[in-house]
PyMOL Python script that loads the backbone (N, CA, C, O; Angstrom):
from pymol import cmd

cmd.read_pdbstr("""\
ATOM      1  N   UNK A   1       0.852  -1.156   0.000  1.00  0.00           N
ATOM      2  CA  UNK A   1       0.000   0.000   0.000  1.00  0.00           C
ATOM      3  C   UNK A   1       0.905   1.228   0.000  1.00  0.00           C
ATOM      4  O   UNK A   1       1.774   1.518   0.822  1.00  0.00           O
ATOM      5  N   UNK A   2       0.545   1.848  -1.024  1.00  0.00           N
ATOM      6  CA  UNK A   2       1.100   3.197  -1.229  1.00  0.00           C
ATOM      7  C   UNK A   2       0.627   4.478  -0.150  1.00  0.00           C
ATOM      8  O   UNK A   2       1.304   5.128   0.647  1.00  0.00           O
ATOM      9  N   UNK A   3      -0.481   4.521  -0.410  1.00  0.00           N
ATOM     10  CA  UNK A   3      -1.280   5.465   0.323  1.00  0.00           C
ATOM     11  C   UNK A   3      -2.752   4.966   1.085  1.00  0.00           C
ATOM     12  O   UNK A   3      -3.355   3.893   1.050  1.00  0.00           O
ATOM     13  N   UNK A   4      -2.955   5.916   1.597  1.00  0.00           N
ATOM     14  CA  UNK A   4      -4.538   5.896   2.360  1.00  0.00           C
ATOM     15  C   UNK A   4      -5.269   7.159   2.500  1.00  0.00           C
ATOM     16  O   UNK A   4      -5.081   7.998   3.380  1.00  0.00           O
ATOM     17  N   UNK A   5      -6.485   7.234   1.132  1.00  0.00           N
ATOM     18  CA  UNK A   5      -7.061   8.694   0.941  1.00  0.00           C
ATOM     19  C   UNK A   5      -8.189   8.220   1.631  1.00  0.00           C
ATOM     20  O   UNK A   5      -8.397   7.046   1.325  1.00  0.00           O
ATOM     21  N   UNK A   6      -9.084   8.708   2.523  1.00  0.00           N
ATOM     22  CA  UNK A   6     -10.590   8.547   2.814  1.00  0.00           C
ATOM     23  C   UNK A   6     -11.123   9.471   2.183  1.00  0.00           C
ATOM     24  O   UNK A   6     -10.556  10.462   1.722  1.00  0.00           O
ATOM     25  N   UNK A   7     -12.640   9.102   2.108  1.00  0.00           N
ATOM     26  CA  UNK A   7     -13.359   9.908   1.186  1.00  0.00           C
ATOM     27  C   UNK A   7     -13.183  11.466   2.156  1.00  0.00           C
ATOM     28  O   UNK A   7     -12.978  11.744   3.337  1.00  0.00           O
ATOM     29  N   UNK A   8     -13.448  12.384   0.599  1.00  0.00           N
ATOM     30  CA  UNK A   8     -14.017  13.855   1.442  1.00  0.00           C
ATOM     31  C   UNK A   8     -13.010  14.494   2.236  1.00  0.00           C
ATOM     32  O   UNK A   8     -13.323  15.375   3.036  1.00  0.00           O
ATOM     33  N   UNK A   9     -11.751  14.096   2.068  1.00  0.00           N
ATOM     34  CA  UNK A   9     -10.408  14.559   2.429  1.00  0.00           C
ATOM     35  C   UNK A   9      -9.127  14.786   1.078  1.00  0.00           C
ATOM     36  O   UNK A   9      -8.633  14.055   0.219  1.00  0.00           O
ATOM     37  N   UNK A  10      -8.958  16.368   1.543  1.00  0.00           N
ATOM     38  CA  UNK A  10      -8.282  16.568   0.385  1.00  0.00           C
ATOM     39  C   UNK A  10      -6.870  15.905   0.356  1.00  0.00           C
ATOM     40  O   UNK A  10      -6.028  16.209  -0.489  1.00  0.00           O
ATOM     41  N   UNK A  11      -6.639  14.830   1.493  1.00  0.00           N
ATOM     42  CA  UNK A  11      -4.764  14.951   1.655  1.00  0.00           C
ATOM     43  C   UNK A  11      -5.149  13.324   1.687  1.00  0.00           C
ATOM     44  O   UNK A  11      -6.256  12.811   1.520  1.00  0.00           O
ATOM     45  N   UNK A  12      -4.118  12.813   1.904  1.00  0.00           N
ATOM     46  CA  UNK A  12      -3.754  11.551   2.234  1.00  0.00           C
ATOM     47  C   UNK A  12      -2.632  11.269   3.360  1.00  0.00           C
ATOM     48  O   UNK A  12      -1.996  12.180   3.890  1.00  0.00           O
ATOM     49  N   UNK A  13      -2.452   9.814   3.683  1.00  0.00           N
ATOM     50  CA  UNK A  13      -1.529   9.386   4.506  1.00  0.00           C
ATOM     51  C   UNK A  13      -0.241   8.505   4.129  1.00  0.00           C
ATOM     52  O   UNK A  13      -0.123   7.569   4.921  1.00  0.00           O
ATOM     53  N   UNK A  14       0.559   8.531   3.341  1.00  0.00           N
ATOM     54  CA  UNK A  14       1.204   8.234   2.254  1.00  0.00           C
ATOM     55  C   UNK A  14       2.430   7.023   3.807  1.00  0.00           C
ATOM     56  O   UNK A  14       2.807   7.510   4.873  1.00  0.00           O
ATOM     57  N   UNK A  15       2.720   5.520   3.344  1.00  0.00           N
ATOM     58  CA  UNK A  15       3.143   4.352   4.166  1.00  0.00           C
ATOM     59  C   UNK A  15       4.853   4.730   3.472  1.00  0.00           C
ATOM     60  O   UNK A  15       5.284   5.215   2.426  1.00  0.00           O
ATOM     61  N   UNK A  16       5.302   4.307   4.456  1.00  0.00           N
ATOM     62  CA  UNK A  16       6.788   4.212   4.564  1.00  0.00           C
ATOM     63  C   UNK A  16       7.431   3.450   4.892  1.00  0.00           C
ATOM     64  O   UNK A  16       7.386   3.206   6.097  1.00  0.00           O
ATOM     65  N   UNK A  17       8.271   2.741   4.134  1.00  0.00           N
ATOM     66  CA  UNK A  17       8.932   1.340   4.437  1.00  0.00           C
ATOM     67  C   UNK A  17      10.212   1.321   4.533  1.00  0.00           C
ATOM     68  O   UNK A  17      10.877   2.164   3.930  1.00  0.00           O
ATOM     69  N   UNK A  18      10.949   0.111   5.506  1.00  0.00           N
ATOM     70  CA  UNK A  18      12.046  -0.177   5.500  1.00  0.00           C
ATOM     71  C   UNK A  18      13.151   0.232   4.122  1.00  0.00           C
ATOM     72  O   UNK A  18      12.510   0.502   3.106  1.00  0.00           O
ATOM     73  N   UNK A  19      14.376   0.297   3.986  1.00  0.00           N
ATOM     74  CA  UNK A  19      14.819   0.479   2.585  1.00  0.00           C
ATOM     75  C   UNK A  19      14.786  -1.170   1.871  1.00  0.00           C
ATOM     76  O   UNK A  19      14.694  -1.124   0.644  1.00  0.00           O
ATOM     77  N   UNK A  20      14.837  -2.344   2.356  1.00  0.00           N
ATOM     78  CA  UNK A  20      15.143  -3.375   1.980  1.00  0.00           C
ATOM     79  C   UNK A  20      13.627  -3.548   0.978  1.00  0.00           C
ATOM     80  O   UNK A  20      13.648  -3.664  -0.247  1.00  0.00           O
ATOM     81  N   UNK A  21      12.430  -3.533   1.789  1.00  0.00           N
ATOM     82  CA  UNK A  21      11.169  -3.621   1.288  1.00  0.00           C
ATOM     83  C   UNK A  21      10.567  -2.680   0.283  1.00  0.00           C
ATOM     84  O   UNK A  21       9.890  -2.956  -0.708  1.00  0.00           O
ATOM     85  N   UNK A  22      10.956  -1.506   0.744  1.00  0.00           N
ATOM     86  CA  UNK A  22      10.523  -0.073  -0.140  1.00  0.00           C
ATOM     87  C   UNK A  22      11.323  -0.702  -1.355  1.00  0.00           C
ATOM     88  O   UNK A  22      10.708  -0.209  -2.300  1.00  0.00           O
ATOM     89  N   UNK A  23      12.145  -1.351  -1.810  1.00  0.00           N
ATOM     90  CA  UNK A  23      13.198  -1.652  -3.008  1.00  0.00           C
ATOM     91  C   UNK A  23      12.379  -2.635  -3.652  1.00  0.00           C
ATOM     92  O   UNK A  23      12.032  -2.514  -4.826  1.00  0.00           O
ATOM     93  N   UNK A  24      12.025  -3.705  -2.852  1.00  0.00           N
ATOM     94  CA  UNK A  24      11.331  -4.938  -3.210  1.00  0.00           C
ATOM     95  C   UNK A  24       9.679  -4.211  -3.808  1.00  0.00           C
ATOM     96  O   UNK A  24       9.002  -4.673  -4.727  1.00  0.00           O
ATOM     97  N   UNK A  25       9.383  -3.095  -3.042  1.00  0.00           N
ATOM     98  CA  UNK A  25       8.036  -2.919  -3.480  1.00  0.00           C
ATOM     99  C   UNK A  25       8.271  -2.252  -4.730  1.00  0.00           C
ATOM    100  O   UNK A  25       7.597  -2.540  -5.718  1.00  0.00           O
ATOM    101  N   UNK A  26       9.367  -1.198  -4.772  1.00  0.00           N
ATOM    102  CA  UNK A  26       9.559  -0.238  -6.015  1.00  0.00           C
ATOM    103  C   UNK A  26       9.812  -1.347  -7.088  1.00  0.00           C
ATOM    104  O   UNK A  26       8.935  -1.270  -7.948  1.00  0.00           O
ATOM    105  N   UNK A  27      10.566  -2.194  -7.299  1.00  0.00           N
ATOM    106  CA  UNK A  27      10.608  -2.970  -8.689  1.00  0.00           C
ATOM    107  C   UNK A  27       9.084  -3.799  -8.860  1.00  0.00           C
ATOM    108  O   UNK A  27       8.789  -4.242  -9.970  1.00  0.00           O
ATOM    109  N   UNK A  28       8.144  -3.973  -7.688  1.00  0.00           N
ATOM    110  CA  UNK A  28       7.293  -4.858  -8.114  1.00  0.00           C
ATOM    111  C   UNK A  28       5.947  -3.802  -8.903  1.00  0.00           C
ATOM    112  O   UNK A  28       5.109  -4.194  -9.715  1.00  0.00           O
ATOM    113  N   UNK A  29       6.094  -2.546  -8.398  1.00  0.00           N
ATOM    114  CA  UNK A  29       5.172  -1.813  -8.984  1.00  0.00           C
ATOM    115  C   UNK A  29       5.490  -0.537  -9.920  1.00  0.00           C
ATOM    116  O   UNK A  29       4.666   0.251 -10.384  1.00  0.00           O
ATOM    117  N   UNK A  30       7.406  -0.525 -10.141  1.00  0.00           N
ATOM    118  CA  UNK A  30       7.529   0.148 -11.110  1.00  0.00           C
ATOM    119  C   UNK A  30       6.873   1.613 -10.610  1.00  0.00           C
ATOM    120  O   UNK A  30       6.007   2.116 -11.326  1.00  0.00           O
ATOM    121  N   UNK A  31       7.158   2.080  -9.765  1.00  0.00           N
ATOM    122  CA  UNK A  31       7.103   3.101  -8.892  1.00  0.00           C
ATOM    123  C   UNK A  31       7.723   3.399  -8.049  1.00  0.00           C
ATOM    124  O   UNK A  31       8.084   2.515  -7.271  1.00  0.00           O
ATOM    125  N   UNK A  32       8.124   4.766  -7.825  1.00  0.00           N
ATOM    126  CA  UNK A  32       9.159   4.590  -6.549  1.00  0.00           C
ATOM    127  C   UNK A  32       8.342   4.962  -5.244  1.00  0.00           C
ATOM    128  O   UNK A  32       7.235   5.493  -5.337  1.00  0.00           O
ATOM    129  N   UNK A  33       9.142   4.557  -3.579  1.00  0.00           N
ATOM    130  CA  UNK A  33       8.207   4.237  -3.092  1.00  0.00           C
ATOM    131  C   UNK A  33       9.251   4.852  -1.518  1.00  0.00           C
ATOM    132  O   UNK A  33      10.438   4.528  -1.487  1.00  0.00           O
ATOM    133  N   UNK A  34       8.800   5.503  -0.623  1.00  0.00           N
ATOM    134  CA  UNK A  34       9.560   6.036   0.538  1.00  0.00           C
ATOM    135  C   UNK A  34       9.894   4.988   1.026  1.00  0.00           C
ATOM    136  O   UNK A  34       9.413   3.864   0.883  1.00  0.00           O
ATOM    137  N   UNK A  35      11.237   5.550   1.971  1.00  0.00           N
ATOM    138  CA  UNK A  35      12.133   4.528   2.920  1.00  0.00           C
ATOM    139  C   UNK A  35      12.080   5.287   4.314  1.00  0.00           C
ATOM    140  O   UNK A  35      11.470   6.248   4.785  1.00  0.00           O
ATOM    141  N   UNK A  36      13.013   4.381   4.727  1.00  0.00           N
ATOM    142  CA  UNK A  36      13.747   4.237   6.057  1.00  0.00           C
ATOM    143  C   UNK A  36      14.783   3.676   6.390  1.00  0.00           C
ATOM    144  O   UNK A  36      14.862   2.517   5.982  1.00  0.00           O
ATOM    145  N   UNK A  37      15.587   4.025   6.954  1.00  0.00           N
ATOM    146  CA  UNK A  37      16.786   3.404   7.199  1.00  0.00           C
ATOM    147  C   UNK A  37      16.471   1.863   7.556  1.00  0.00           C
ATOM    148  O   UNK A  37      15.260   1.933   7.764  1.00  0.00           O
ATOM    149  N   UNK A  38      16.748   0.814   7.710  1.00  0.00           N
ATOM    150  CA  UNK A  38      16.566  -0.506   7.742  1.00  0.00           C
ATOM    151  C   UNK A  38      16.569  -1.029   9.446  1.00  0.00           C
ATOM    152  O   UNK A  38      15.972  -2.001   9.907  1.00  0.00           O
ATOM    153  N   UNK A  39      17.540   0.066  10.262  1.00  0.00           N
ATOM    154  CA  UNK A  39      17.660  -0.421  11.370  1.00  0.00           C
ATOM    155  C   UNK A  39      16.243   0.279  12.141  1.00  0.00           C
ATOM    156  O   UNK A  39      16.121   0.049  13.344  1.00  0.00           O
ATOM    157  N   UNK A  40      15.358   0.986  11.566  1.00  0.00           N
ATOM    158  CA  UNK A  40      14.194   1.506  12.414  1.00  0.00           C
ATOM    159  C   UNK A  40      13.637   0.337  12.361  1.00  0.00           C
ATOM    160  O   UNK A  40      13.301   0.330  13.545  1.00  0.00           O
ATOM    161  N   UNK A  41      13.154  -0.938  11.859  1.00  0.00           N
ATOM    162  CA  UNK A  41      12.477  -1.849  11.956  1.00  0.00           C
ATOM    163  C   UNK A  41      12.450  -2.178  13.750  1.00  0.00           C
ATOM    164  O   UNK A  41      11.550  -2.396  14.561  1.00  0.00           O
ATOM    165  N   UNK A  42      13.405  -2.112  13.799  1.00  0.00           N
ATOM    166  CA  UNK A  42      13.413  -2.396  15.674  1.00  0.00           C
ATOM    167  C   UNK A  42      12.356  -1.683  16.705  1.00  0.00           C
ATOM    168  O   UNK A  42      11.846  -2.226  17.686  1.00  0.00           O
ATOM    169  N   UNK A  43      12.117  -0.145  16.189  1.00  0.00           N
ATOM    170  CA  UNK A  43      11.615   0.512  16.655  1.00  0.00           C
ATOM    171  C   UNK A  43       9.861   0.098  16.181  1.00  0.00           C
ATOM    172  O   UNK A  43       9.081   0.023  17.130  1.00  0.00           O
ATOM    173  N   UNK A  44       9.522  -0.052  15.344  1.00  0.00           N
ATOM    174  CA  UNK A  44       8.404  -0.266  14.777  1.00  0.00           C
ATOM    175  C   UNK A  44       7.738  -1.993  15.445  1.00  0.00           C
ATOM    176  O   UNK A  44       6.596  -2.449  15.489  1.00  0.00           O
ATOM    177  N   UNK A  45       8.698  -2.398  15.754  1.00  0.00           N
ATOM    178  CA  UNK A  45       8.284  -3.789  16.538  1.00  0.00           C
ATOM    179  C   UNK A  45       8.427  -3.533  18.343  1.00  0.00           C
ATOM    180  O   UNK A  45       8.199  -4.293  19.284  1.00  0.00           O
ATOM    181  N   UNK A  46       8.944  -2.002  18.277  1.00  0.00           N
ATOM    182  CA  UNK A  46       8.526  -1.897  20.053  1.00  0.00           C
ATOM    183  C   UNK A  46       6.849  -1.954  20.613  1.00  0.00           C
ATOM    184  O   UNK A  46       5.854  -1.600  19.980  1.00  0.00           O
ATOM    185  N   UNK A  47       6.914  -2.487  21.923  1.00  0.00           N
ATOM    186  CA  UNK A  47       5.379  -2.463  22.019  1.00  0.00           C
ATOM    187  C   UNK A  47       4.873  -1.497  22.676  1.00  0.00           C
ATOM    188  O   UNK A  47       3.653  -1.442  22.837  1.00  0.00           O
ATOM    189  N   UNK A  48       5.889  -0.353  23.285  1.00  0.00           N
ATOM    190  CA  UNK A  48       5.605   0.998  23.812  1.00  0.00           C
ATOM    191  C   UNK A  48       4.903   1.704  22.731  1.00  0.00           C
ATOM    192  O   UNK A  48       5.638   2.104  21.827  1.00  0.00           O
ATOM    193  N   UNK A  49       3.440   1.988  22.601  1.00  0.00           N
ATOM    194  CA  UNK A  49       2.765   2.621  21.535  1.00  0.00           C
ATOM    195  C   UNK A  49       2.625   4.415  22.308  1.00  0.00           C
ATOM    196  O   UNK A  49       1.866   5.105  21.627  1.00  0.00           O
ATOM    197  N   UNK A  50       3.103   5.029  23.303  1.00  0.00           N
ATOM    198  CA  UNK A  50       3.087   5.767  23.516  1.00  0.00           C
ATOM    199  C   UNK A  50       3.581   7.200  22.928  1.00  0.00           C
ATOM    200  O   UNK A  50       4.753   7.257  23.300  1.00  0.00           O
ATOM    201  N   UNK A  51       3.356   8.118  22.365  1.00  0.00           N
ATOM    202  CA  UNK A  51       3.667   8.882  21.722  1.00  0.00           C
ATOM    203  C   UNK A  51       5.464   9.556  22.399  1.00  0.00           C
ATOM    204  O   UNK A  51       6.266  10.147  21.674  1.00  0.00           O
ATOM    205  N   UNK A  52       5.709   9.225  23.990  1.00  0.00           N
ATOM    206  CA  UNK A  52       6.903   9.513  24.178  1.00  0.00           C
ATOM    207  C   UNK A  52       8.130   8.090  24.375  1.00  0.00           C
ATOM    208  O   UNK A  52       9.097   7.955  25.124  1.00  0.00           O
ATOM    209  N   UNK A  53       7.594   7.302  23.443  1.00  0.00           N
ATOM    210  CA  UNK A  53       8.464   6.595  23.708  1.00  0.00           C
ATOM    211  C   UNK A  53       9.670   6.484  23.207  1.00  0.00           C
ATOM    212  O   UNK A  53       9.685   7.106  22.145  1.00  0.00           O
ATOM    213  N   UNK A  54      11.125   5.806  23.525  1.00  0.00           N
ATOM    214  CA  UNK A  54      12.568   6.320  22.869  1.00  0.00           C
ATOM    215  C   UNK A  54      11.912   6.113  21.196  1.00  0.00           C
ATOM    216  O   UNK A  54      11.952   6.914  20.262  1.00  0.00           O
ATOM    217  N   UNK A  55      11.347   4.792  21.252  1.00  0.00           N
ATOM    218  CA  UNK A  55      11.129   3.960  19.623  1.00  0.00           C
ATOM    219  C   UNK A  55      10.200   5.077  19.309  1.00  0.00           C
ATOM    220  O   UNK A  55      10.746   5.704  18.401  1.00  0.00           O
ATOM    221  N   UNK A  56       9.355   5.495  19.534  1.00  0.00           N
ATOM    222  CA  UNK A  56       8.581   6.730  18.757  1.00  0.00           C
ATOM    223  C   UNK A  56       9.397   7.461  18.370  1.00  0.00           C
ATOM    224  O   UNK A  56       9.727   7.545  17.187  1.00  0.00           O
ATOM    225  N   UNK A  57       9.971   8.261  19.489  1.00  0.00           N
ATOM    226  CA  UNK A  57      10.938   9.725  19.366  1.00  0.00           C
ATOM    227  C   UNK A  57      11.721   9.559  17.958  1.00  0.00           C
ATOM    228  O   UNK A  57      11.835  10.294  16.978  1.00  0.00           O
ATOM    229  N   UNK A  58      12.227   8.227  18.298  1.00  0.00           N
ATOM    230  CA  UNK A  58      13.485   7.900  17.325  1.00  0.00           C
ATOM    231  C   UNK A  58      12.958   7.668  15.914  1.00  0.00           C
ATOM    232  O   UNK A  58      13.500   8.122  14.906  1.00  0.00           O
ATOM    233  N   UNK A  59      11.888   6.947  15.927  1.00  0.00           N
ATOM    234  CA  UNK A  59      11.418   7.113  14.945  1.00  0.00           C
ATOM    235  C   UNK A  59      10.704   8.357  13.706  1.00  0.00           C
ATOM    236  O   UNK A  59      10.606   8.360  12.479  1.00  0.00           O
ATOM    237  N   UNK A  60      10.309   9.334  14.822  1.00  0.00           N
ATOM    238  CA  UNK A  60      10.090  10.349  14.363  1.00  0.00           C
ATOM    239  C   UNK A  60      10.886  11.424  13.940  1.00  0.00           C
ATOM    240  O   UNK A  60      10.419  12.401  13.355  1.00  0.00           O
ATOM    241  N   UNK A  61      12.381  11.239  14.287  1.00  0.00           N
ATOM    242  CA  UNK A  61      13.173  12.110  14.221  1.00  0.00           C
ATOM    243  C   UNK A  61      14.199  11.145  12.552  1.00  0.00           C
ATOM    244  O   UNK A  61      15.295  11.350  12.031  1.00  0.00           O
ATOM    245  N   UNK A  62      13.599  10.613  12.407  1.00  0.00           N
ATOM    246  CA  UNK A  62      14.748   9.319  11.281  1.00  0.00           C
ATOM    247  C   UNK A  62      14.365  10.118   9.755  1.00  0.00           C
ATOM    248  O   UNK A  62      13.300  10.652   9.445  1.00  0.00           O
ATOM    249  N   UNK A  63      15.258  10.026   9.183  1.00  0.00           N
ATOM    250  CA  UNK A  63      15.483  10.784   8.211  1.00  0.00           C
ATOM    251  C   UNK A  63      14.578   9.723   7.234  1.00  0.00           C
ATOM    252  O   UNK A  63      14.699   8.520   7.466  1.00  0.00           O
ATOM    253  N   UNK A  64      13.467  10.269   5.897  1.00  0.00           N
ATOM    254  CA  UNK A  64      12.620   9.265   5.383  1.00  0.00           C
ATOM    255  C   UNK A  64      13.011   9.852   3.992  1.00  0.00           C
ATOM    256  O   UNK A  64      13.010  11.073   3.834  1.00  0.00           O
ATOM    257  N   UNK A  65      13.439   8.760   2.697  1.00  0.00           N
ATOM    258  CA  UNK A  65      13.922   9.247   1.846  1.00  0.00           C
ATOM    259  C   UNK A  65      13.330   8.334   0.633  1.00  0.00           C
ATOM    260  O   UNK A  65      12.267   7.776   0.906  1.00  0.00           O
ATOM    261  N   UNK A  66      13.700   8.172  -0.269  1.00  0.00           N
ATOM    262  CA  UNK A  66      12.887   7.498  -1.297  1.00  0.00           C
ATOM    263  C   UNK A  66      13.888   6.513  -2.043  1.00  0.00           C
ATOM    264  O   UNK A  66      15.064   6.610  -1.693  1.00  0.00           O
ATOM    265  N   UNK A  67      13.469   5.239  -3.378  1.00  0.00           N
ATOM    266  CA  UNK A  67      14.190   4.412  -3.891  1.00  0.00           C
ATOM    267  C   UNK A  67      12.938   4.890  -5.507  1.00  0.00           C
ATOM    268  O   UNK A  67      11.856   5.456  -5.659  1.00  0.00           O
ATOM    269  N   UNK A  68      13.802   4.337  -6.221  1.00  0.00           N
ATOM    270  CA  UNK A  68      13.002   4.362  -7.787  1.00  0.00           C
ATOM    271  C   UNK A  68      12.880   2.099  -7.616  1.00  0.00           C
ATOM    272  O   UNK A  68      13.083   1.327  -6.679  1.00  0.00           O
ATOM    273  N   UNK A  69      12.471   1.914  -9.038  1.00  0.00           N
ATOM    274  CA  UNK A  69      12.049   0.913  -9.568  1.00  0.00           C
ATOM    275  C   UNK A  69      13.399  -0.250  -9.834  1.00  0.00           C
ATOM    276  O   UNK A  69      13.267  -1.429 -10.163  1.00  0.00           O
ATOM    277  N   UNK A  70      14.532   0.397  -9.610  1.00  0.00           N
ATOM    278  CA  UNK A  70      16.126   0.161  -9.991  1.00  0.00           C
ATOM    279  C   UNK A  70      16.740  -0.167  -8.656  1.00  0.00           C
ATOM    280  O   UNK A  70      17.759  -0.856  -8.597  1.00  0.00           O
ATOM    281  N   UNK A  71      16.005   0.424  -7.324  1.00  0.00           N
ATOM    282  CA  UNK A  71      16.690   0.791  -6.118  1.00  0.00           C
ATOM    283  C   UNK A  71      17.648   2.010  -5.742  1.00  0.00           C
ATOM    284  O   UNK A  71      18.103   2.137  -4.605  1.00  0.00           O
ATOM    285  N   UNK A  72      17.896   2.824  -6.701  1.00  0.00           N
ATOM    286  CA  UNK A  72      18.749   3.794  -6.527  1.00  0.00           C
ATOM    287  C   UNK A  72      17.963   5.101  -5.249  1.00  0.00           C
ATOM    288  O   UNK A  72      16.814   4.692  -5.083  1.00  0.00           O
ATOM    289  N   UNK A  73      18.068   5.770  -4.800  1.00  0.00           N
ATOM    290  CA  UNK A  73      17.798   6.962  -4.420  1.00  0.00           C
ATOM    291  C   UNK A  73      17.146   7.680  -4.982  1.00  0.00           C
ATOM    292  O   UNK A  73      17.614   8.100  -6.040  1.00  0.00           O
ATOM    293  N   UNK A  74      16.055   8.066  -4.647  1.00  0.00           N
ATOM    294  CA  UNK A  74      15.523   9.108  -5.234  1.00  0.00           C
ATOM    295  C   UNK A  74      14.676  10.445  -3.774  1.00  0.00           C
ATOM    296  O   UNK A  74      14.396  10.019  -2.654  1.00  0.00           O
ATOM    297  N   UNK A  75      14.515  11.435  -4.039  1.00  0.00           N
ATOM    298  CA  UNK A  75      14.263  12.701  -3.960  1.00  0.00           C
ATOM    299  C   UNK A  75      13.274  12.227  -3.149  1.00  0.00           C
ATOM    300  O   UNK A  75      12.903  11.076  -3.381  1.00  0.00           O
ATOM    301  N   UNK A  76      12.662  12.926  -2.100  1.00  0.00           N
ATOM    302  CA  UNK A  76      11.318  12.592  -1.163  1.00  0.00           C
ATOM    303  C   UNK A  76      10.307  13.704  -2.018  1.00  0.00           C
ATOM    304  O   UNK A  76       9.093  13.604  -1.844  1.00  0.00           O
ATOM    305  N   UNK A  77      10.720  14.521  -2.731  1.00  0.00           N
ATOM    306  CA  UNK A  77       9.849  15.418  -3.174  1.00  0.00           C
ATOM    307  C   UNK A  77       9.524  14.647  -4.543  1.00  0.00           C
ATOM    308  O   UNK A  77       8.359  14.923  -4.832  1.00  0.00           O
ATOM    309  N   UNK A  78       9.900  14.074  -5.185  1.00  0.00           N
ATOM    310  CA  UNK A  78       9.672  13.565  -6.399  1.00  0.00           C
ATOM    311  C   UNK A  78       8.542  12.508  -6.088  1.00  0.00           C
ATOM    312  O   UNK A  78       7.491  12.705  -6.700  1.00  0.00           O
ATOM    313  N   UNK A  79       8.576  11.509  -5.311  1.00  0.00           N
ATOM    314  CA  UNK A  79       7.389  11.155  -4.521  1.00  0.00           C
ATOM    315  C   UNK A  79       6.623  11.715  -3.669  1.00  0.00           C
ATOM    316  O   UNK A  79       5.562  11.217  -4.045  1.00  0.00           O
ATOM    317  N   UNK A  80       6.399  12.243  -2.975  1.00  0.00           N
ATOM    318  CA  UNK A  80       5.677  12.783  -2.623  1.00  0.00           C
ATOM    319  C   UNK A  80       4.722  14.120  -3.144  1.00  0.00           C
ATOM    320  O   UNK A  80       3.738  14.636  -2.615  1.00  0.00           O
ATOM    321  N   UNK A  81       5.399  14.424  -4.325  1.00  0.00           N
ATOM    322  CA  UNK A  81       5.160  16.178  -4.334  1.00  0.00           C
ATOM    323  C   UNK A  81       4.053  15.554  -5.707  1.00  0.00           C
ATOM    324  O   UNK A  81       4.248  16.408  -6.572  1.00  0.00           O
ATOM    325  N   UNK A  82       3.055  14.552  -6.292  1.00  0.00           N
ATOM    326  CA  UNK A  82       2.607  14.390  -7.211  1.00  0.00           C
ATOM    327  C   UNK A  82       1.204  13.946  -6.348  1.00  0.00           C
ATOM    328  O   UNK A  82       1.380  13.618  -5.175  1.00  0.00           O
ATOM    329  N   UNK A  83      -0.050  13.927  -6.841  1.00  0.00           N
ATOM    330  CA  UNK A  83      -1.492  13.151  -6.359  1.00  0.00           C
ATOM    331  C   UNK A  83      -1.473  11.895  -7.003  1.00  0.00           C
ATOM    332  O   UNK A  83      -1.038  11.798  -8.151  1.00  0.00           O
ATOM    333  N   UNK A  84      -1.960  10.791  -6.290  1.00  0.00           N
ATOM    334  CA  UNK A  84      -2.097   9.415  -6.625  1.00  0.00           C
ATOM    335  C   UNK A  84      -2.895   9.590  -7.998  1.00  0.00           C
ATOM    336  O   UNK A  84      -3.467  10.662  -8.200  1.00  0.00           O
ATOM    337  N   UNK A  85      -2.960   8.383  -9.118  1.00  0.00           N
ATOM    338  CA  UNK A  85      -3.301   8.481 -10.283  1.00  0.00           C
ATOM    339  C   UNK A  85      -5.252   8.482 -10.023  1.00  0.00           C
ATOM    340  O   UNK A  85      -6.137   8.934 -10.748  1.00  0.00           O
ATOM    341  N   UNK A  86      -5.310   7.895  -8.922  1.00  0.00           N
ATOM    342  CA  UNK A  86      -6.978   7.347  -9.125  1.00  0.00           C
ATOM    343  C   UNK A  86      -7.821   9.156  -8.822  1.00  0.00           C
ATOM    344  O   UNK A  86      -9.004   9.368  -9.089  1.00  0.00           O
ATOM    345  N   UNK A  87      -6.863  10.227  -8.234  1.00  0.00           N
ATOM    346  CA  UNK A  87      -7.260  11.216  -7.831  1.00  0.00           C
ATOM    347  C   UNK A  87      -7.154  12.322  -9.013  1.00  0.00           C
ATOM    348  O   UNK A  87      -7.814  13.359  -8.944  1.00  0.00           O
ATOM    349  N   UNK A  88      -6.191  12.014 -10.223  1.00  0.00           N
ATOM    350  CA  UNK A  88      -5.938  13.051 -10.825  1.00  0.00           C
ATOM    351  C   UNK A  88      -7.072  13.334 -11.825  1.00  0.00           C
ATOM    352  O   UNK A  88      -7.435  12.563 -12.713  1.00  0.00           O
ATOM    353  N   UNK A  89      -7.642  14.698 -11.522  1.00  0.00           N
ATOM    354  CA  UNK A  89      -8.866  15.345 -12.872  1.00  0.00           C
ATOM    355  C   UNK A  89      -9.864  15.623 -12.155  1.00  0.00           C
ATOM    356  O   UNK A  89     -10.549  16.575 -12.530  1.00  0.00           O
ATOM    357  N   UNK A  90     -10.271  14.882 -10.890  1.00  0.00           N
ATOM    358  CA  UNK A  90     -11.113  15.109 -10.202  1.00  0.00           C
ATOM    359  C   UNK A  90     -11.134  16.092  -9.255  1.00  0.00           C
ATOM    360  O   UNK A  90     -10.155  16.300  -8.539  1.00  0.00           O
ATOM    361  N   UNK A  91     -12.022  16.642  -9.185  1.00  0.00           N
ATOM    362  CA  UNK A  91     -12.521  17.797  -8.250  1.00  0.00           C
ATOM    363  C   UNK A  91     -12.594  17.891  -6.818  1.00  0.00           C
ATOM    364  O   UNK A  91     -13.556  17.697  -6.075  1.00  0.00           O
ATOM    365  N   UNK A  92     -11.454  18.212  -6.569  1.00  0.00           N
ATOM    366  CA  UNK A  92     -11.037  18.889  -4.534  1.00  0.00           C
ATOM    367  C   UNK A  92     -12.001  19.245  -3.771  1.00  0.00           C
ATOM    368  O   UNK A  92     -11.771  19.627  -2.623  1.00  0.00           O
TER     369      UNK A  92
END
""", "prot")
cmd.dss("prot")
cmd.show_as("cartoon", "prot")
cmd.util.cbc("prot")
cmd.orient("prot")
């Protein structure tokens, strides 16, 4: 899953993955697709769901960057900065 638009909302919630997976997902859909450094997985399997927890903090502070279809690097604005295809033409 790329994203999550609910109806009647102009924005979305756009998913962010490990770099190992974000790679595996970018060649399977020929899209590029946000990362994470690989070692946050640790944090994402803490069971402290508290908004101050180290694994939150840390997580929130982790630098989130992007892969193309190849795995190379790509731009967080180049993904992010476009509307999903099922949204484009339609009326805001």
């Amino acid at each position: 899953m790329k994203a999550l638009y609910f109806p009647g909302d102009t924005f979305g919630l756009e998913f962010v993955y490990p770099k190992d997976r974000a790679v595996q997902l970018a060649k399977r859909s020929h899209q590029n697709v946000l990362s994470i450094r690989n070692e946050m997985t640790k944090n994402m399997a803490d069971q402290d769901k508290s908004a101050n927890s180290a694994s939150n903090q840390e997580l929130e502070k982790t630098e989130v960057t992007g892969v193309d279809p190849s795995g190379d690097p790509v731009e967080v604005v180049v993904i992010v900065g476009s509307e999903p295809r099922s949204n484009r033409g339609k009326i805001k």
